[in-house]
PALUM-887279 format. One line per 4 residues: number of its first residue (from 1); for each residue x, y, z of N, C-alpha, C, O. Coordinates in nm, 4 decimals. Example, Ala and Ser with C-alpha at 12.3 -4.5 7.8 and 13.67 -1.06 7.14 Angstrom:
1	1.3190,-0.5690,0.7800,1.2300,-0.4500,0.7800,1.3200,-0.3300,0.7800,1.4236,-0.3319,0.8465 | 1.2850,-0.2250,0.7080,1.3670,-0.1060,0.7140,1.2900,0.0030,0.7870,1.3409,0.1138,0.8039
//
This chain:
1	10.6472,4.6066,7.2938,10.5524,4.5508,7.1979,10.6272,4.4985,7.0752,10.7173,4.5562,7.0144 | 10.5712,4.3732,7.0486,10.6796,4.2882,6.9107,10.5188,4.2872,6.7661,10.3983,4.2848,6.7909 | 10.5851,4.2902,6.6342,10.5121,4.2775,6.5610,10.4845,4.1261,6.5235,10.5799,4.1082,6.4477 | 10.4256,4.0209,6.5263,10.4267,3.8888,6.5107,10.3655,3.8709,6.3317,10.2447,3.8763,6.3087
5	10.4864,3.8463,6.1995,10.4367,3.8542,6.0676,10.4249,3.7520,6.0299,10.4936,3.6902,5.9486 | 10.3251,3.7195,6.0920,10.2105,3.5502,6.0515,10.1023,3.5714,6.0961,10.0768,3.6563,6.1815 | 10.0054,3.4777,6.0308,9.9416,3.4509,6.0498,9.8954,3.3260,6.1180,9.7777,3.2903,6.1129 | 9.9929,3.2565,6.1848,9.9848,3.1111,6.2551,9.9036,3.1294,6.3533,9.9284,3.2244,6.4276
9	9.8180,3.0684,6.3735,9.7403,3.1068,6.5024,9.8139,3.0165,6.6127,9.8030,3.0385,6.7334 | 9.8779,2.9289,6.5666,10.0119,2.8240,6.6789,10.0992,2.9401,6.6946,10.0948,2.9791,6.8113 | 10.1651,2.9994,6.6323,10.2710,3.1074,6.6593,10.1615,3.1970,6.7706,10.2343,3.1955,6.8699 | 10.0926,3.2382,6.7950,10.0196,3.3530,6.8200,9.9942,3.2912,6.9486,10.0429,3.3375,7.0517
13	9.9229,3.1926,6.9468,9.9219,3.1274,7.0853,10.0361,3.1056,7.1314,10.0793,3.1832,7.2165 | 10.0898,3.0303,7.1019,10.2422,3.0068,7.1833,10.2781,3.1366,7.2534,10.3080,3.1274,7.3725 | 10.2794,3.2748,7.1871,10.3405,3.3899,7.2438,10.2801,3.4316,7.3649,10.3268,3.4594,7.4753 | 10.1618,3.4293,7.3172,10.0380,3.4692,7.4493,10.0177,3.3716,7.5789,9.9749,3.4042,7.6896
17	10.0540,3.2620,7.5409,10.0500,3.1470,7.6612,10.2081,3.2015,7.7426,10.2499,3.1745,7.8552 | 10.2547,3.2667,7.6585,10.4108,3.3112,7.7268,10.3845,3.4341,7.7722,10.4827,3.4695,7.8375 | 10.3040,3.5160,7.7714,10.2951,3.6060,7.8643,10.3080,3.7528,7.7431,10.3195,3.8694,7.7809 | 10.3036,3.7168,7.6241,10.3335,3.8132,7.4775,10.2380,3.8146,7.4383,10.1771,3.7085,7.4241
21	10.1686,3.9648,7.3947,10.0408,3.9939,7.3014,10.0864,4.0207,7.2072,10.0812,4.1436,7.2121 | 10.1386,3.9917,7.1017,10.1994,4.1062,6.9603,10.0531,4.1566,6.9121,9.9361,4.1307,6.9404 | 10.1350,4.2571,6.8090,10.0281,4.2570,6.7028,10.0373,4.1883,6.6053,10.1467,4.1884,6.5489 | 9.9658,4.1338,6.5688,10.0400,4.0399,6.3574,9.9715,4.1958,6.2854,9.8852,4.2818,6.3023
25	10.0697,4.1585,6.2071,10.0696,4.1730,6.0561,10.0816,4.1051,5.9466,10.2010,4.1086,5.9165 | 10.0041,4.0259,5.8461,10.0419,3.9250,5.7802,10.1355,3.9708,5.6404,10.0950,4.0613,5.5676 | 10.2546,3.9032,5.6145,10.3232,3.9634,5.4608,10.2359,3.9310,5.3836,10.1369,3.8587,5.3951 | 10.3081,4.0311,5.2442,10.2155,3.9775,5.1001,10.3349,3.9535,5.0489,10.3751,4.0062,4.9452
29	10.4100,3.8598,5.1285,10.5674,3.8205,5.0687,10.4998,3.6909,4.9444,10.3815,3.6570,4.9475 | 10.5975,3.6351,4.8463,10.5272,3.5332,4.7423,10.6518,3.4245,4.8009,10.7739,3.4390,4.7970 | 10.6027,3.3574,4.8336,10.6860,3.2001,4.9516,10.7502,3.1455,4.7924,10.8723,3.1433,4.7767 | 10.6928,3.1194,4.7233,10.8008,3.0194,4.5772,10.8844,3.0873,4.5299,10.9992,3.0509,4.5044
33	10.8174,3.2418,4.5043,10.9334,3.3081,4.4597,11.0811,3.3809,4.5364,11.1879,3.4096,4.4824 | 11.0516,3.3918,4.6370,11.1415,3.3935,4.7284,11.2227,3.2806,4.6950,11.3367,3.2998,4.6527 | 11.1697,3.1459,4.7113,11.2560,3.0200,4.7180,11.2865,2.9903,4.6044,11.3571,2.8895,4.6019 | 11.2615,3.0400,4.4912,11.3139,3.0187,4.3593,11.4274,3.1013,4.3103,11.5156,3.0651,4.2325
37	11.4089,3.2489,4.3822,11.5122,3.3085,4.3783,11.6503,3.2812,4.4546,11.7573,3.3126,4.4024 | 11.6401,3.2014,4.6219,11.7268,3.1333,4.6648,11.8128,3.0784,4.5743,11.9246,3.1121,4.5353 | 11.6910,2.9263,4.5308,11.8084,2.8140,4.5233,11.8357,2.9115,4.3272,11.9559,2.8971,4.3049 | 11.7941,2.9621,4.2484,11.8990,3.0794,4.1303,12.0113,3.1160,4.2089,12.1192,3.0599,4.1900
41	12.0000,3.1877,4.2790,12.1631,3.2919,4.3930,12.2382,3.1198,4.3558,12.3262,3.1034,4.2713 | 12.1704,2.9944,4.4510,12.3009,2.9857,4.4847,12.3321,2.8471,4.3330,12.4489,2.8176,4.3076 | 12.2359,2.7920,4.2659,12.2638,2.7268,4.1287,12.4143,2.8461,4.0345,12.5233,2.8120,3.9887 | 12.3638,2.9483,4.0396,12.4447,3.0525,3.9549,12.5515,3.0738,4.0531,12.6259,3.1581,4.0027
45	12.5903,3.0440,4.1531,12.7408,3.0441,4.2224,12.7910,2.8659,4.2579,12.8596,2.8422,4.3573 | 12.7553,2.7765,4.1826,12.7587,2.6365,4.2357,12.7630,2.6133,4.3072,12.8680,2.5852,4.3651 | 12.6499,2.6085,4.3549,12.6655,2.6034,4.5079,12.5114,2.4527,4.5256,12.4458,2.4409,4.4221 | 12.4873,2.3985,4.5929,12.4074,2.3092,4.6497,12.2585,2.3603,4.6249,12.2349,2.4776,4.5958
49	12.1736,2.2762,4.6370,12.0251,2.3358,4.6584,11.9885,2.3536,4.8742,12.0266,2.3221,4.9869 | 11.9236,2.4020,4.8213,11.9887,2.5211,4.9563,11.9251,2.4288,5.0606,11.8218,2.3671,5.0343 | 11.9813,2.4202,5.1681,11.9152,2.3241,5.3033,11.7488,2.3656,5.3158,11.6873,2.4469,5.2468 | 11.7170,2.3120,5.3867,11.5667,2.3086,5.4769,11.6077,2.4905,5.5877,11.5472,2.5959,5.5683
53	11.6931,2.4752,5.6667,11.7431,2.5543,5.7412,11.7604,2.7012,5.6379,11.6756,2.7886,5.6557 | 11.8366,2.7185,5.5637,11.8619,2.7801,5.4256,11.6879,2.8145,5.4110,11.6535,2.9307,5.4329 | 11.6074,2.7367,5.3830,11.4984,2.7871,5.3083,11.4077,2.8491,5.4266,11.3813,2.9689,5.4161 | 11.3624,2.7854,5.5278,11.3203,2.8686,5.6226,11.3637,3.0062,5.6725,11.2858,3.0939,5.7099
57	11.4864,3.0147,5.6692,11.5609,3.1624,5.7101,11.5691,3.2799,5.6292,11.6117,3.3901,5.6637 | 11.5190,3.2412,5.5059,11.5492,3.3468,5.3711,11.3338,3.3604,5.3733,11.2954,3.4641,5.3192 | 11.2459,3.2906,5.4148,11.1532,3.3193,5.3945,11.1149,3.4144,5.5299,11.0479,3.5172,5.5198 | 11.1643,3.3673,5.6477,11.1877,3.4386,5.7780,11.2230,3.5812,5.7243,11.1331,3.6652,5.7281
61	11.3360,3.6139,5.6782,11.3934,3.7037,5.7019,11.2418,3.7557,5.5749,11.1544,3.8075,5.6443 | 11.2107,3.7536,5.4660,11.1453,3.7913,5.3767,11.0038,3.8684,5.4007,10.9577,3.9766,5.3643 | 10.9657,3.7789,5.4659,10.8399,3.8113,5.6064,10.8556,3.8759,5.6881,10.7442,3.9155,5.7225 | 10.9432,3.9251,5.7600,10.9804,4.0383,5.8846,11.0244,4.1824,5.8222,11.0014,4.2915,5.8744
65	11.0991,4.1574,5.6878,11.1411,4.2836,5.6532,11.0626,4.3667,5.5371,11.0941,4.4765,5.4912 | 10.9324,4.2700,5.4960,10.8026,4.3332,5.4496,10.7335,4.3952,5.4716,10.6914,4.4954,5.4138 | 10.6900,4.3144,5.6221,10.6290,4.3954,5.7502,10.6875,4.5479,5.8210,10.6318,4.6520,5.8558 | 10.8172,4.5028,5.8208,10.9388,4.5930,5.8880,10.9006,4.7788,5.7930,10.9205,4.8932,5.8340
69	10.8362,4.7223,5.6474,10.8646,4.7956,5.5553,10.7581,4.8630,5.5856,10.7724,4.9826,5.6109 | 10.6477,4.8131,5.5896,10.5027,4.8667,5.6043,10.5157,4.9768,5.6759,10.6027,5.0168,5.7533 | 10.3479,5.0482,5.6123,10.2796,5.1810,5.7213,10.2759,5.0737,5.8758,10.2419,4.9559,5.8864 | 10.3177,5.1559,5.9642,10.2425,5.1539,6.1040,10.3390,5.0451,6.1482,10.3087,4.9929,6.2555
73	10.4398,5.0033,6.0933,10.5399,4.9206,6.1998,10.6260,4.9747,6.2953,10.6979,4.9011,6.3629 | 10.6260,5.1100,6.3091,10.6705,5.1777,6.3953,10.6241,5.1840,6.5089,10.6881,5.2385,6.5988 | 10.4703,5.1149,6.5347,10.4118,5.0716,6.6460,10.4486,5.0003,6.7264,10.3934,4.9808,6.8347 | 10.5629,4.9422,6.6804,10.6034,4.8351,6.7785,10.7781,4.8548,6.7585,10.8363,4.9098,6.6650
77	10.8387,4.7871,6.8852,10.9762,4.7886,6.8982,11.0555,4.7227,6.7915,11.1616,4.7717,6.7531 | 10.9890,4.5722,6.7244,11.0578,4.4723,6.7201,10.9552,4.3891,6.5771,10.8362,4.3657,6.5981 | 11.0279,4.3479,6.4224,10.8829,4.2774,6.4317,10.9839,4.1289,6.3951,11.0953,4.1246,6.3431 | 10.9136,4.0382,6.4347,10.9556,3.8798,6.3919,10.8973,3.8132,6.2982,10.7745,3.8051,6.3017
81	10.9717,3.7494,6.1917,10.9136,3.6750,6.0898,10.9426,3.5621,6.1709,11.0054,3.5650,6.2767 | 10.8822,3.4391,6.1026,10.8959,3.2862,6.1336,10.8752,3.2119,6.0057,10.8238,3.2812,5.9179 | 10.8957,3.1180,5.9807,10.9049,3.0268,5.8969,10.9123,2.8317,5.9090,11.0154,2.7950,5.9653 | 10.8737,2.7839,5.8905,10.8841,2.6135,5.9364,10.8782,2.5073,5.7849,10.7879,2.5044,5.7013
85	10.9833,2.4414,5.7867,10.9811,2.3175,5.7053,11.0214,2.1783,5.7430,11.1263,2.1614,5.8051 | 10.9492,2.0833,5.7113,11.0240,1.9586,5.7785,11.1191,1.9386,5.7069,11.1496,2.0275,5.6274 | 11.1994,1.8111,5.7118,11.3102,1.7406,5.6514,11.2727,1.6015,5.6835,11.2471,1.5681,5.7993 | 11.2678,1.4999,5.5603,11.2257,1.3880,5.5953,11.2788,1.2944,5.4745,11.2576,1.3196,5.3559
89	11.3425,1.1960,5.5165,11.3838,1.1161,5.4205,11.4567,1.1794,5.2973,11.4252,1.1541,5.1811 | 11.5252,1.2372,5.3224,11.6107,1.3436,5.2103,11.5385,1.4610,5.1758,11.6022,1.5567,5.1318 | 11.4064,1.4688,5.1900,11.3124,1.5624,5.1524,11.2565,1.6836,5.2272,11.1928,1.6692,5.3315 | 11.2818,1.8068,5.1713,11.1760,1.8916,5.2695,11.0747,1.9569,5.2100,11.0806,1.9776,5.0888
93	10.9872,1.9913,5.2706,10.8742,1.9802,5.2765,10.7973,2.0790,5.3732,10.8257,2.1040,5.4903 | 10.6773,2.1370,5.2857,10.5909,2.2701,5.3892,10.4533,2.2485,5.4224,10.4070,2.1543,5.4868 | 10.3969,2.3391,5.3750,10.2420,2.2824,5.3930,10.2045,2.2165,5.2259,10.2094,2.2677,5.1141 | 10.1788,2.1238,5.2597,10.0871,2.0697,5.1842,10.0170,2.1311,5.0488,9.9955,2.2520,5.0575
97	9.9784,2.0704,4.9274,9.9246,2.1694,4.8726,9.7737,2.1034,4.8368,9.7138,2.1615,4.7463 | 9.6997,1.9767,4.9044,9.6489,1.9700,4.8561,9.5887,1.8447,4.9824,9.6705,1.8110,5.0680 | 9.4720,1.7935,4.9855,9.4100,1.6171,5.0793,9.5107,1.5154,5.0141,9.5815,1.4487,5.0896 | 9.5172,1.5054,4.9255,9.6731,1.4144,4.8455,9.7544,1.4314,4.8755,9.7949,1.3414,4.9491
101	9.8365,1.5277,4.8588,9.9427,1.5639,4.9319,9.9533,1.5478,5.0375,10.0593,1.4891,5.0595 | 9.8949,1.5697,5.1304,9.8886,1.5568,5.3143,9.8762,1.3866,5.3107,9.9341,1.3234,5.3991 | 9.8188,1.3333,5.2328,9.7994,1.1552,5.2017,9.8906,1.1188,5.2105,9.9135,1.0424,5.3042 | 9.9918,1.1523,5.1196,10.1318,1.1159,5.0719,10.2100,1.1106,5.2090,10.2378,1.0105,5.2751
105	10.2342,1.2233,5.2314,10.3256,1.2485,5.3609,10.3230,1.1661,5.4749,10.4186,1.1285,5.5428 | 10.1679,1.1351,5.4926,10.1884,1.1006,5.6150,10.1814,0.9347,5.5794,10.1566,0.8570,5.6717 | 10.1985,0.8961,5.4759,10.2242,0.7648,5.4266,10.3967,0.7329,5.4651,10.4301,0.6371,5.5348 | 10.5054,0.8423,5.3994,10.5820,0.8712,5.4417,10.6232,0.9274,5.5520,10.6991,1.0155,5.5116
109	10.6214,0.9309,5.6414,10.5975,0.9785,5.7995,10.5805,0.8822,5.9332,10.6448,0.8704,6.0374 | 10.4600,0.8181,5.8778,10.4244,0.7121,5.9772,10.5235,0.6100,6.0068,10.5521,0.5442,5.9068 | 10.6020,0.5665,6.1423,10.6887,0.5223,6.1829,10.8150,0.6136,6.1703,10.9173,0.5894,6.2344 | 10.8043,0.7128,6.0902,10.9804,0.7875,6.0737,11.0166,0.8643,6.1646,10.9605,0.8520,6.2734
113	11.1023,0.9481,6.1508,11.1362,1.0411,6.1939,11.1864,1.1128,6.1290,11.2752,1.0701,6.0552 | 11.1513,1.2574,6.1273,11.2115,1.3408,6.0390,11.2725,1.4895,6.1476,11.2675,1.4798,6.2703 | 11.3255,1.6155,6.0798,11.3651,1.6809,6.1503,11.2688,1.8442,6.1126,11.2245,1.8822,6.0042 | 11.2643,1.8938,6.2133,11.1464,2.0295,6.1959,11.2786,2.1671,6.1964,11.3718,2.1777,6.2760
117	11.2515,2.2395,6.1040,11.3223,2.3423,6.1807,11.2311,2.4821,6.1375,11.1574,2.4804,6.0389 | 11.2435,2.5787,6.2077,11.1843,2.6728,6.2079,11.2946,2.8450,6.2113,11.3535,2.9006,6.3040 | 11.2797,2.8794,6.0666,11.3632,3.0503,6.0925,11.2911,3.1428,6.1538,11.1681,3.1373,6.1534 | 11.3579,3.2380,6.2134,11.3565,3.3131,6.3264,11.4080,3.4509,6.2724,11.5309,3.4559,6.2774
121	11.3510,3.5618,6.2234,11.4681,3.6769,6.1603,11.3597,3.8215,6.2602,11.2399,3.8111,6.2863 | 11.4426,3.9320,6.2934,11.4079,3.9815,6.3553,11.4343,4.1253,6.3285,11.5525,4.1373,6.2964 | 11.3791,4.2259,6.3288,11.3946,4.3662,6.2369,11.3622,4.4823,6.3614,11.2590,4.4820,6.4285 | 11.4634,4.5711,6.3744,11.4585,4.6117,6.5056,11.3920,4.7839,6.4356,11.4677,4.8377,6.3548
125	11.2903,4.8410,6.4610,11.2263,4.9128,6.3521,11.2744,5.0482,6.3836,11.2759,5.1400,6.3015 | 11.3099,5.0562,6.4937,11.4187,5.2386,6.4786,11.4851,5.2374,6.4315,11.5065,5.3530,6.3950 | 11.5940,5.1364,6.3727,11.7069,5.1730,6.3167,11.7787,5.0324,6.2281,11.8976,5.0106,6.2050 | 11.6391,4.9391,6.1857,11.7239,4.8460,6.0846,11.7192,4.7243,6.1413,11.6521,4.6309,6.0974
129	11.8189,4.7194,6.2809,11.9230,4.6419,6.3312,11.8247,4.5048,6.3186,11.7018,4.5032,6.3121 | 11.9418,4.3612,6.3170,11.8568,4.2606,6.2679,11.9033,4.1426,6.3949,11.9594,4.1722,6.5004 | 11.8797,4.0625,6.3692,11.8966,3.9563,6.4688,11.8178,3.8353,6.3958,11.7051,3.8569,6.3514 | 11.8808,3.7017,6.3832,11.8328,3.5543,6.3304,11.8794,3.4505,6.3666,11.9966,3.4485,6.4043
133	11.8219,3.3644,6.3660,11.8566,3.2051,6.4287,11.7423,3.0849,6.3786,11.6268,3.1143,6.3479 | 11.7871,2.9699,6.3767,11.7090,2.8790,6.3155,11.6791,2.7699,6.4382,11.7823,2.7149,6.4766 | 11.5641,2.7305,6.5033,11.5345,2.6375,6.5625,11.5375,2.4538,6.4990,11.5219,2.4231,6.3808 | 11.5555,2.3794,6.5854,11.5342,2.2138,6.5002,11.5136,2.1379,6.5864,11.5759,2.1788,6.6844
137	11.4714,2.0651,6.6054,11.3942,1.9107,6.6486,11.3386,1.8409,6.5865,11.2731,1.8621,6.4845 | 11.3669,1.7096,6.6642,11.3594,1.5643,6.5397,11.2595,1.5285,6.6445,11.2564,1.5434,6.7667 | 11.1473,1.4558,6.5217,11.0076,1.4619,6.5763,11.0181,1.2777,6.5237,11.0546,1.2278,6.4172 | 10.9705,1.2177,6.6470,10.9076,1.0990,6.6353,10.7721,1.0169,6.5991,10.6950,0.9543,6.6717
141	10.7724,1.0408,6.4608,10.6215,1.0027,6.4294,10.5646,0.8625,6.4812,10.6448,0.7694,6.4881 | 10.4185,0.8392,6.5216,10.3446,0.7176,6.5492,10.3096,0.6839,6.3945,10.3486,0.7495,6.2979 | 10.2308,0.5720,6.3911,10.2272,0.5126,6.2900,10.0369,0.4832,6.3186,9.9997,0.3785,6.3715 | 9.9542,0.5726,6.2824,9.8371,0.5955,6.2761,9.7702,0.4440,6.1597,9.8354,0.3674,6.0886
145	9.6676,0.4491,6.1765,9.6284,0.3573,6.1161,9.4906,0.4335,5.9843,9.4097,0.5202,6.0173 | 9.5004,0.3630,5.8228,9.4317,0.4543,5.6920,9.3460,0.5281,5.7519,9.3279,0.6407,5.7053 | 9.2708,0.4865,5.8694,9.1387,0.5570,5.8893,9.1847,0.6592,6.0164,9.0934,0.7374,6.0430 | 9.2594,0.6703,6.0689,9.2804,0.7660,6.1537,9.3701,0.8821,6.0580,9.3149,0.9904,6.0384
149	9.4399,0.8701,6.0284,9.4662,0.9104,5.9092,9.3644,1.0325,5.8006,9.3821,1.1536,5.8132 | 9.2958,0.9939,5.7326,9.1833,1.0078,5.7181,9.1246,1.1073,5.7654,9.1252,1.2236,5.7249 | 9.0725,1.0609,5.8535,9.0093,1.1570,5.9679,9.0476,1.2536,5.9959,8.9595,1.3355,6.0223 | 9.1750,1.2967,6.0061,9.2979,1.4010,6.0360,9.3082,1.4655,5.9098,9.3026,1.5873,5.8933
153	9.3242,1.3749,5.8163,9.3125,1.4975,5.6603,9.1649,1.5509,5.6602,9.1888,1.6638,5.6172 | 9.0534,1.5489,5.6751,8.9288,1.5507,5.6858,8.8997,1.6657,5.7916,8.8144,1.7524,5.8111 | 8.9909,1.6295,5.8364,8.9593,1.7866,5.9760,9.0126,1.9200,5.9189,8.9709,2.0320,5.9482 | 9.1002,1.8929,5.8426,9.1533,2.0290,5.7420,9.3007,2.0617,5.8279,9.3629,2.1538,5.7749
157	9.3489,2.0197,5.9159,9.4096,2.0745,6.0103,9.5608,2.0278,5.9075,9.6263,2.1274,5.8771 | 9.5925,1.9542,5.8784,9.7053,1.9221,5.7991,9.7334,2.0258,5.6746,9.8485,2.0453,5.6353 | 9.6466,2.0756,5.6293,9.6503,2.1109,5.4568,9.7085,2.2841,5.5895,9.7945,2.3569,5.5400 | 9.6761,2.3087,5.6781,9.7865,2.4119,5.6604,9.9279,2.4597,5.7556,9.9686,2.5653,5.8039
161	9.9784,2.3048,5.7506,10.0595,2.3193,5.8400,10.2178,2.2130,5.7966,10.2244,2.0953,5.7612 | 10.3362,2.3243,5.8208,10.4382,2.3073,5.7718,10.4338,2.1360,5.8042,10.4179,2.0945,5.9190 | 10.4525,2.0319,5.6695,10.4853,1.8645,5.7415,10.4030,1.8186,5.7649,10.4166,1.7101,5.8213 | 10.2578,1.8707,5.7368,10.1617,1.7951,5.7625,10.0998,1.7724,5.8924,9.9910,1.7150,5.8949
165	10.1569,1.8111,6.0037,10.1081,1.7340,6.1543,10.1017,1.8990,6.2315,10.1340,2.0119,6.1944 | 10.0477,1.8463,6.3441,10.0650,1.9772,6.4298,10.1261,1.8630,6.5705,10.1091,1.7412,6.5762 | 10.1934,1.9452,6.6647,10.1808,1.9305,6.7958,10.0583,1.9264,6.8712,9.9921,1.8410,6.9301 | 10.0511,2.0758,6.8429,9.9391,2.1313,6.9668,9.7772,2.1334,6.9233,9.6927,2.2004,6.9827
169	9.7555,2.0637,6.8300,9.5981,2.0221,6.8008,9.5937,1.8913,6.8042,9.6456,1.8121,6.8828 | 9.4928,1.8670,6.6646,9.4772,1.7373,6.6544,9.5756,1.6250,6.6439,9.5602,1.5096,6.6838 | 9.6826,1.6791,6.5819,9.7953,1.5591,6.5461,9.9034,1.5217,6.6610,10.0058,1.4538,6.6542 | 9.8472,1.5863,6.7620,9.9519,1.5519,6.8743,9.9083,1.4289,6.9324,9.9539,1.4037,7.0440
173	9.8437,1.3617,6.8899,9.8436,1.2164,6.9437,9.8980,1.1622,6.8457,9.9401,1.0508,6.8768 | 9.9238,1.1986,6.7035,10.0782,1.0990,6.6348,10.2071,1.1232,6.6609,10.2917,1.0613,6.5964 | 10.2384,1.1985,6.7400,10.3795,1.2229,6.7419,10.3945,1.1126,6.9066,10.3186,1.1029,7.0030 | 10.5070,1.0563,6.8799,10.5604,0.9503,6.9573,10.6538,1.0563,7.0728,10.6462,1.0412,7.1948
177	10.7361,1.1577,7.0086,10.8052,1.2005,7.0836,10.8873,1.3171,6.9794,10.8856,1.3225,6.8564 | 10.9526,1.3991,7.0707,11.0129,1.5107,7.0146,11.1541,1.5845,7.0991,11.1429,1.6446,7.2059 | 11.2974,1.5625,7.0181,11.4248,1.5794,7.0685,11.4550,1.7278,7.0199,11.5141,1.7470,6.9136 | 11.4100,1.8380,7.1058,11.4757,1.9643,7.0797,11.3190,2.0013,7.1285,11.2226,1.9415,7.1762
181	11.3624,2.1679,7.0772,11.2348,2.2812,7.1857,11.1027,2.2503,7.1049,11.0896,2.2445,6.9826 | 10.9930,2.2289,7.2196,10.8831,2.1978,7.1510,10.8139,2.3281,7.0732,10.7526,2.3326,6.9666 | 10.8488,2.4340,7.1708,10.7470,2.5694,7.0895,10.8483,2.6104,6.9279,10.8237,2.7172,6.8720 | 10.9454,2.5250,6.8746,10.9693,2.5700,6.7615,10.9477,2.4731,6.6782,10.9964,2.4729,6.5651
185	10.8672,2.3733,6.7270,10.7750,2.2674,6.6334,10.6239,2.3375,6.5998,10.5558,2.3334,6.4974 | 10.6045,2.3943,6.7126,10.4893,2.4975,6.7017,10.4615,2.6173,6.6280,10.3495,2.6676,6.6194 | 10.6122,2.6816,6.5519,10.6535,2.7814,6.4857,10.7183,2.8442,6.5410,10.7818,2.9104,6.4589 | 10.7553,2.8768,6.6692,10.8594,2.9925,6.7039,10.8919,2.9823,6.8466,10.8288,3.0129,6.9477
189	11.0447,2.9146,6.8208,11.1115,2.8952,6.9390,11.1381,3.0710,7.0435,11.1819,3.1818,7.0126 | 11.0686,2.9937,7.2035,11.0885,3.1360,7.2678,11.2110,3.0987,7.3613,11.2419,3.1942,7.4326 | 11.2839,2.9934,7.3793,11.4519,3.0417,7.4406,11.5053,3.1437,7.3095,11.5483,3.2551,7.3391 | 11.5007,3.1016,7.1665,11.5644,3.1502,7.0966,11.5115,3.3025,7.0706,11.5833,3.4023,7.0661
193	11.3936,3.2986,7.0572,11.3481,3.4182,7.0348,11.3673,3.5200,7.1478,11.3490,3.6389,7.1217 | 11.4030,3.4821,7.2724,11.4606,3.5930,7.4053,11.5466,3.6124,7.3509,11.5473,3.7278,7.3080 | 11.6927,3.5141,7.3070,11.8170,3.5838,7.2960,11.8255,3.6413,7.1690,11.9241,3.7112,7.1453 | 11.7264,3.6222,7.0688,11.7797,3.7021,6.9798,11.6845,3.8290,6.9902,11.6934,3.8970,6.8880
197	11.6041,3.8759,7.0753,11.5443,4.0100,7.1289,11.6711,4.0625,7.2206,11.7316,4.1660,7.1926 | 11.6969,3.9969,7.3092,11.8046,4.0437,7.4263,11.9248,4.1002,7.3132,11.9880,4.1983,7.3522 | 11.9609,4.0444,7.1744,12.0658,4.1056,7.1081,12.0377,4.2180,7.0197,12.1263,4.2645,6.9480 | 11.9052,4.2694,7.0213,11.8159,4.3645,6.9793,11.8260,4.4809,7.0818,11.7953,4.5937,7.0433
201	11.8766,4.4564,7.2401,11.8393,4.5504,7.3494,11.6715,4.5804,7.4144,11.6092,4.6754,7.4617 | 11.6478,4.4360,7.3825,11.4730,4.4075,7.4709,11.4689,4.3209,7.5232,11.5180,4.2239,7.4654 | 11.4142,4.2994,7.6527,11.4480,4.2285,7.7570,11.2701,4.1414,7.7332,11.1617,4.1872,7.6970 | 11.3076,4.0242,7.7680,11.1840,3.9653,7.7549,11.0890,3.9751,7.8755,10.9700,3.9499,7.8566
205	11.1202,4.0000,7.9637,10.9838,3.9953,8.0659,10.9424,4.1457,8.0475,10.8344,4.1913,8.0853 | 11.0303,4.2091,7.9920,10.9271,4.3693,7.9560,10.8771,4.3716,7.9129,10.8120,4.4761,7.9157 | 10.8210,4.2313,7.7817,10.7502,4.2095,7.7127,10.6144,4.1804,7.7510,10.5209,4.2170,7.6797 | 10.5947,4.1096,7.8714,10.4677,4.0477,7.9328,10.3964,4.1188,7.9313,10.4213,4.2392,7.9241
209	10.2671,4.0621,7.9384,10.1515,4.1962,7.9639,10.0567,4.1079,8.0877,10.0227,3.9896,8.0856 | 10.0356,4.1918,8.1712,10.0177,4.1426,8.2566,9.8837,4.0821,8.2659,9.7982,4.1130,8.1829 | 9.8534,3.9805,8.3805,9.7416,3.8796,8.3377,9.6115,4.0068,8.3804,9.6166,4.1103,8.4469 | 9.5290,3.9552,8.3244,9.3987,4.0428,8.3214,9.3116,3.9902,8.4910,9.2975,3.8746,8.5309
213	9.2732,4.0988,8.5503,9.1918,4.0862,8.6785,9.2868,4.0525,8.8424,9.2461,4.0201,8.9539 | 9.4525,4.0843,8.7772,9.5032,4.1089,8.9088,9.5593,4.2256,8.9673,9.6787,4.2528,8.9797 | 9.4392,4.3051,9.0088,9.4702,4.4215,9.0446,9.4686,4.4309,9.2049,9.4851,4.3347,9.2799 | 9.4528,4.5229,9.2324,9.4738,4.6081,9.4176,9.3242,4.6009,9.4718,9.2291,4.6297,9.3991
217	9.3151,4.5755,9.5552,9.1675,4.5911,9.6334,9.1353,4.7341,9.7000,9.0288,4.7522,9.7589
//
């Protein structure tokens, strides 16, 4: 049993279409301040403002080891944070904060291509042990037209999702195409997420739960 610390209902599905029930637990991690404290660490060592990759992995890890912290995570073997930001035109970028905002983006978006990546941090709850990795794929946006557009901000489905778009709902008829793993456009890559369980000492098909109504006669 894995703890899943989101609330994505794309993360949640994805697991379960894979044969994974977690339980969630959602953090009461604070996402800016986390990332404000990042790019301080690394401004006060001169260092760069911190990648897309960088910012997903420090909110990953922030989210799993909240949860990790909690009453009742001992319920489970394993818990996983996730995290997703695009990268687009020099820029990255999360959910949205606003129908404007989601406007903007996909003003910027339409015809581009930008790159998705998603952190992966993993908290092994008997004894600490950690495991992380960052997923990426470069997503080929269509070029929707004001009123389809529109329509898509109007459905609400953008305002909460890392970049504005989804795959696996409504916005998967703008994406043209996608170079790397699709379930970590979705939030949480599962090649990656086996091997970094398998480096935990959990085997992923022990994970399955088996389909409901195939029993013995």
């Amino acid at each position: 049993m894995i703890i899943l610390a989101s609330k994505s209902s794309g993360r949640l599905a994805t697991l379960r279409a894979a044969g994974i029930d977690p339980l969630v637990r959602v953090s009461s991690v604070d996402e800016d301040a986390v990332l404000g404290e990042l790019t301080e660490r690394r401004r006060t060592s001169g260092l760069t403002a911190p990648s897309a990759a960088e910012q997903v992995q420090a909110l990953a890890r922030a989210k799993a080891l909240d949860v990790a912290d909690s009453t009742g995570a001992q319920e489970a073997e394993v818990v996983v944070g996730c995290d997703s930001m695009l990268e687009i035109e020099g820029r990255v970028v999360g959910k949205p904060a606003d129908a404007a905002q989601a406007r903007e983006r996909w003003r910027m978006m339409s015809g581009s291509t930008g790159t998705l990546y998603t952190g992966h941090f993993l908290v092994r709850t008997a004894d600490g042990a950690i495991a992380e990795g960052v997923s990426s794929a470069t997503i080929r946006f269509g070029s929707p037209s004001r009123a389809e557009v529109e329509a898509y901000i109007a459905s609400g489905e953008p305002l909460w999702c890392a970049g504005a778009f989804t795959i696996d709902g409504l916005g998967g008829a703008f994406i043209e195409g996608i170079d790397g793993d699709p379930h970590g456009v979705v939030g949480i890559s599962l090649p990656l997420l086996r091997r970094l369980l398998a480096d935990l000492g959990v085997r992923w098909t022990d994970l399955w739960t088996p389909p409901a109504g195939r029993g013995t006669d």
